[in-house]
C-alpha positions as CSV (number, residue, x, y, z in Angstrom):
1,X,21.5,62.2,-73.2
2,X,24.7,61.4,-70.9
3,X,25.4,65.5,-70.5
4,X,25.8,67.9,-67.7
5,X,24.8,71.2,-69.0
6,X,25.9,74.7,-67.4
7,X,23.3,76.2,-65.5
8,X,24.2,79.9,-67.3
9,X,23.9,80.6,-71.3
10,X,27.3,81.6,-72.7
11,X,27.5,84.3,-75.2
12,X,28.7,82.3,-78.3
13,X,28.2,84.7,-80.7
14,X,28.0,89.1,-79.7
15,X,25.4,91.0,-81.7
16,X,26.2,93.5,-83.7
17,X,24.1,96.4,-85.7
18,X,24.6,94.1,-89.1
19,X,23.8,90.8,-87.4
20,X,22.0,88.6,-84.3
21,X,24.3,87.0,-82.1
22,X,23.7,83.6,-80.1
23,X,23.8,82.1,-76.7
24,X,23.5,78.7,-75.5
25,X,24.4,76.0,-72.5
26,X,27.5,73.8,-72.8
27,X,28.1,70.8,-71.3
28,X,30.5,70.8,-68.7
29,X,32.5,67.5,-70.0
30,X,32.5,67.9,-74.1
31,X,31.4,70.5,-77.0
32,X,27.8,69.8,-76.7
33,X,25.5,72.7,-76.9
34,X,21.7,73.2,-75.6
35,X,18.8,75.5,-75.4
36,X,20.7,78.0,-78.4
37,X,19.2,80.8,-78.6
38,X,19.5,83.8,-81.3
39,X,20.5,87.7,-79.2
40,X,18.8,90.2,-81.7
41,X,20.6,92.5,-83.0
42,X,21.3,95.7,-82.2
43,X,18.3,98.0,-82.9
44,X,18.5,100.4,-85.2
45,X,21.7,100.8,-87.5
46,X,23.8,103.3,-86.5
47,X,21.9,104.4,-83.7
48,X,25.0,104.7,-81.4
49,X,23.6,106.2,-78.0
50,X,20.5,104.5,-78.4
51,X,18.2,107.2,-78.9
52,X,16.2,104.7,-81.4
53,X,17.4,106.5,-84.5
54,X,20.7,107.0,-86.6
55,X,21.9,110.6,-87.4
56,X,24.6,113.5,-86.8
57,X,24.8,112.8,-82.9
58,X,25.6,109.3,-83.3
59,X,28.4,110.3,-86.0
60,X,29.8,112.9,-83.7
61,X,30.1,110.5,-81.2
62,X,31.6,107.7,-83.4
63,X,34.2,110.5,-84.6
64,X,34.6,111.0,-80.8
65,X,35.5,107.8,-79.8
66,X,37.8,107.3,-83.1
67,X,39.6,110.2,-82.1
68,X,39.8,108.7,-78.4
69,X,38.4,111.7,-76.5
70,X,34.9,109.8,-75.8
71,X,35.5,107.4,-73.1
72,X,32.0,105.6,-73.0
73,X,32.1,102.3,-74.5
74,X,29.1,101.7,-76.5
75,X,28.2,98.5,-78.0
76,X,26.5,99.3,-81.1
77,X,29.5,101.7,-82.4
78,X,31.6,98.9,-84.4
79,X,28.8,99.0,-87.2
80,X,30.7,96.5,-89.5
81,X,30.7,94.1,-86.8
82,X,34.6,93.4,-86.8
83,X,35.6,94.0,-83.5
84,X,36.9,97.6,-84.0
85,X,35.7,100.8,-83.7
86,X,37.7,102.5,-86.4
87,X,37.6,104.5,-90.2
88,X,35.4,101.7,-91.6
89,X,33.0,101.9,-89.3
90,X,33.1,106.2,-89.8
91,X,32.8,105.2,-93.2
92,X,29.5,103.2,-93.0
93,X,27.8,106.1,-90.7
94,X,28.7,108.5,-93.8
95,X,27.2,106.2,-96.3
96,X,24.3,105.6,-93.8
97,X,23.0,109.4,-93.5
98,X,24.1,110.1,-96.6
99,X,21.2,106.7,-97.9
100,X,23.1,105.4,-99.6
101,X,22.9,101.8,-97.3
């Protein structure tokens, strides 16, 4: 194989509520990759403070954090997976307790 592989995965790819993320060992002299492996995603849509379900707690705290007066950072809060806690993400939580996604 002529490759020295890391010792420790590196997070390629972050989960996120909408999709699985992925980890893998690089070699320490070129791009090669090994032993990729898929990170789940997040459990349950919308389910910010990990309570296993979505509902008016988790939207309170998105608001919260939106607003900037919630300093936890939680993971799972940037529901459309863009990098951002922001409106868009508000707006998914609506739609989600509202079923309509």
């Amino acid at each position: 194989s002529g490759h020295t592989f890391s010792d420790k995965f590196t997070v390629d790819k972050e989960p996120t509520a909408l999709e699985s993320g992925q980890k893998s060992r690089h070699c320490l002299y070129c791009e090669a990759v090994t032993d990729v492996t898929v990170i789940p995603a997040l459990s349950v849509f919308g389910d910010i403070n990990g309570d296993g379900i979505a509902n008016g707690i988790d939207s309170n705290i998105l608001s919260k954090i939106i607003a900037g007066i919630h300093n936890q950072p939680y993971a799972n809060a940037d529901l459309n997976g863009d990098g951002s806690v922001n409106a868009m993400d508000c707006q998914l939580m609506k739609r989600l307790l509202a079923g309509i996604i």
